[in-house]
C-alpha positions as CSV (number, residue, x, y, z in Angstrom):
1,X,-11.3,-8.6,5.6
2,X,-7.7,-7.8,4.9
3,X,-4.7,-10.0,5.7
4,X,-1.7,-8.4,5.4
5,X,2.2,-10.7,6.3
6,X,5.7,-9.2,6.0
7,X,8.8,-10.9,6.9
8,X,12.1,-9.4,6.9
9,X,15.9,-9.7,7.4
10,X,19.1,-7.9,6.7
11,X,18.8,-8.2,2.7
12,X,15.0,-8.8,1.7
13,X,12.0,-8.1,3.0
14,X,8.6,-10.2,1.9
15,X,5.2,-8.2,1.9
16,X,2.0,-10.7,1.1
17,X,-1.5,-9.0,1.3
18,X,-4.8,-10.6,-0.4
19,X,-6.2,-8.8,-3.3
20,X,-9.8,-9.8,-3.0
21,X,-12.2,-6.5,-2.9
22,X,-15.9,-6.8,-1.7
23,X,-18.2,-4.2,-1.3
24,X,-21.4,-5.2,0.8
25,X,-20.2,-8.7,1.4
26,X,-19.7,-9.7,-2.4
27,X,-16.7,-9.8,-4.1
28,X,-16.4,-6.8,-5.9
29,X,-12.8,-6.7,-7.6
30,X,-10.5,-10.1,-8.0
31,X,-7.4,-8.2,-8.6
32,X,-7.2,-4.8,-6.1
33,X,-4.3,-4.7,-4.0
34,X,-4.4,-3.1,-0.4
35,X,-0.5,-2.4,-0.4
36,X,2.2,-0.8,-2.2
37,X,6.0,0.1,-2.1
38,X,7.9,3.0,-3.0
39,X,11.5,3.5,-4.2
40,X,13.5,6.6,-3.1
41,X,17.0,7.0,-4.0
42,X,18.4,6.0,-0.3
43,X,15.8,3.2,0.6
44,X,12.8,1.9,0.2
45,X,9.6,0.3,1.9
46,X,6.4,-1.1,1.6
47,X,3.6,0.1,3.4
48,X,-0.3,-2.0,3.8
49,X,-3.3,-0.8,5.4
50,X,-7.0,-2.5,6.0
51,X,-10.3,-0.7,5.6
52,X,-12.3,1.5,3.0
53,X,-10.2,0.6,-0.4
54,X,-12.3,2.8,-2.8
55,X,-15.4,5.3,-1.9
56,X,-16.6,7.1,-5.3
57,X,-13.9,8.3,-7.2
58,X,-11.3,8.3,-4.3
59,X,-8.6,5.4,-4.2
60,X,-6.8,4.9,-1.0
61,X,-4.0,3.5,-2.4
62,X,-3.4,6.5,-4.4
63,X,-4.2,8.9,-1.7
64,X,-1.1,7.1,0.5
65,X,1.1,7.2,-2.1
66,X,0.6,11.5,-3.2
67,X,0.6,12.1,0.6
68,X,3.9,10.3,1.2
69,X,5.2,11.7,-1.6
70,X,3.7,15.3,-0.7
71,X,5.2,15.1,3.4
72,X,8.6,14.0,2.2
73,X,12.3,16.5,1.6
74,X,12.4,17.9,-2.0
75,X,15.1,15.3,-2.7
76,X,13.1,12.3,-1.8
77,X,15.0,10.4,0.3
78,X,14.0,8.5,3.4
79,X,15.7,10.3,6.4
């Protein structure tokens, strides 16, 4: 199970997300983070997400992060 909390205002925002991973109901991997934030030169955010974390040699993490990267403007801003 994943738990993912953000909070926000006008100047921060807090993102809190467990970083247990466990694969067939034992724990797996301690330290494995289901979030992540990226940094453009207009803005940033933080995304989370719940479900499959790692199948074989794909990372979900990963794959979120190349396809935000790939579906943005070639100056990487936010819009």
């Amino acid at each position: 199970m994943t738990m993912i909390l953000a909070m926000g205002n006008r100047d921060n925002i807090i993102q809190i997300s467990d970083r247990r991973l466990t694969k067939a109901g034992s724990i797996h991997e301690e330290d494995w983070g289901k979030s992540g934030s990226v940094v453009f030169p207009n803005g940033r955010f933080a995304f989370g997400f719940c479900g499959i974390a790692k199948v074989g040699k794909i990372n979900t993490r990963e794959l979120i992060l190349d396809s935000l990267f790939d579906s943005g403007s070639p100056d990487y801003e936010i819009l």
